[in-house]
C-alpha positions in Angstrom: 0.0 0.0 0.0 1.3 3.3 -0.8 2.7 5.4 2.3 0.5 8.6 1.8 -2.8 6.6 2.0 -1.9 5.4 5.2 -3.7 7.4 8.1 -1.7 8.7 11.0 -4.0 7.9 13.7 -4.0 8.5 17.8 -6.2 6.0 19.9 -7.2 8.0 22.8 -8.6 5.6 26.0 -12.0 7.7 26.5 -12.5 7.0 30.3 -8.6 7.8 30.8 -8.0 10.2 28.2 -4.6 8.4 28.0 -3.3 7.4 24.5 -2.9 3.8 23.5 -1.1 4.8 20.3 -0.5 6.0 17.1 -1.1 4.4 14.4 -1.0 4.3 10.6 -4.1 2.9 9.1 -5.5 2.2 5.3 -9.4 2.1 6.5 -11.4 5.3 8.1 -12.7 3.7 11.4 -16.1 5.4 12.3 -18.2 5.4 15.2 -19.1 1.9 16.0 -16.5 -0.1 14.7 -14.1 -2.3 16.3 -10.4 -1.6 16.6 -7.6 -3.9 17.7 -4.7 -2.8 19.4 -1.8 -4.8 20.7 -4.1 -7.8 20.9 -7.0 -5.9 23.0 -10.4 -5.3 21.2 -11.7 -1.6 21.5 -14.6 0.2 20.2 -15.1 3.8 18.6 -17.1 5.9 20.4 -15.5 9.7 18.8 -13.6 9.9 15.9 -11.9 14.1 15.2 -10.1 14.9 12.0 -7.1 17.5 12.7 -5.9 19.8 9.7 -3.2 21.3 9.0 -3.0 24.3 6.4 -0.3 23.8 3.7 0.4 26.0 0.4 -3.2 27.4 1.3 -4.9 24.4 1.5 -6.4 22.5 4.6 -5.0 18.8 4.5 -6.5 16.2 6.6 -3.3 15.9 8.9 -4.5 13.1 11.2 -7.4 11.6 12.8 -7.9 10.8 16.9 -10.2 8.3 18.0 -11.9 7.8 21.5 -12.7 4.2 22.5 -13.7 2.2 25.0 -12.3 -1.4 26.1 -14.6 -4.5 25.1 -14.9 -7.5 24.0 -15.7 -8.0 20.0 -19.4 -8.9 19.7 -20.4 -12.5 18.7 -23.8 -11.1 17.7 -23.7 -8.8 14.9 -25.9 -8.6 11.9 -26.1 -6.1 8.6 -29.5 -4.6 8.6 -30.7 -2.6 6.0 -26.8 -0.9 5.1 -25.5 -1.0 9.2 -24.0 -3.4 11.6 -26.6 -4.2 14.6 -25.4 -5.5 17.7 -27.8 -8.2 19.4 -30.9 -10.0 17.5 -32.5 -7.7 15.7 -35.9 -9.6 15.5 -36.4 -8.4 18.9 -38.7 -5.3 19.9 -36.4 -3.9 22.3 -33.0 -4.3 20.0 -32.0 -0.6 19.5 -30.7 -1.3 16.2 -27.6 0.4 16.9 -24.0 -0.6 16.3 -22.5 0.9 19.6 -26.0 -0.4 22.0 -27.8 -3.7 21.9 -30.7 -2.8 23.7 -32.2 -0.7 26.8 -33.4 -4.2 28.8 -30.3 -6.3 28.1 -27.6 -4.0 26.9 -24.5 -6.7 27.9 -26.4 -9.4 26.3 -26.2 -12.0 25.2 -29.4 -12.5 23.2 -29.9 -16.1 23.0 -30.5 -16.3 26.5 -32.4 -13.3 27.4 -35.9 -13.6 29.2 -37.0 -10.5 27.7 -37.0 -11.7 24.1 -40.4 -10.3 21.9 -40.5 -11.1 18.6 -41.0 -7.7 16.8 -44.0 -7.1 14.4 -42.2 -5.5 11.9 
């Protein structure tokens, strides 16, 4: 991969505020996704572009990402274009990537007593 379509990229701990790293990455992590670093799965929670002005011109210069510490999620599904976490045949999932739902947020689904089959 060429060098200049690399990212340079700061992974801030959001809780901490420390960094975990700085990175160089060929993908544009958003809001969401799942990051590994040194072997430990994180998620984005923030992601801030920084410019920098060069022969007149604003340049993306590098991006900083906030995330948390988890654990990659077993239960993920594409609906309609985005990545849900938890089943999203039930009426409580949130049908959200970063929560599964307001009665059972840690999950998992399989197992949860609250399970409704939603109508739609």
């Amino acid at each position: 991969m060429e060098s200049n379509s690399l990212l340079p990229t700061e992974v801030i701990l959001s809780d901490t505020r420390s960094t975990l790293g700085h990175l160089y990455l060929d993908w544009n992590p958003q809001p969401g996704a799942y990051l590994e670093v040194e072997g430990q799965t994180y998620l984005v929670l923030e992601r801030k572009h920084r410019y920098l002005l060069k022969s007149g011109r604003y340049r993306l210069h590098k991006i900083t990402l906030c995330v948390q510490k988890t654990h990659s999620p077993v239960e993920k599904s594409l609906v309609d274009g985005h990545w849900v976490i938890g089943d999203p045949t039930c009426t409580y999932n949130a049908r959200s990537e970063l929560l599964r739902c307001a009665v059972n947020p840690s999950g998992p689904c399989d197992r949860c007593t609250h399970y409704q089959l939603s109508e739609s």
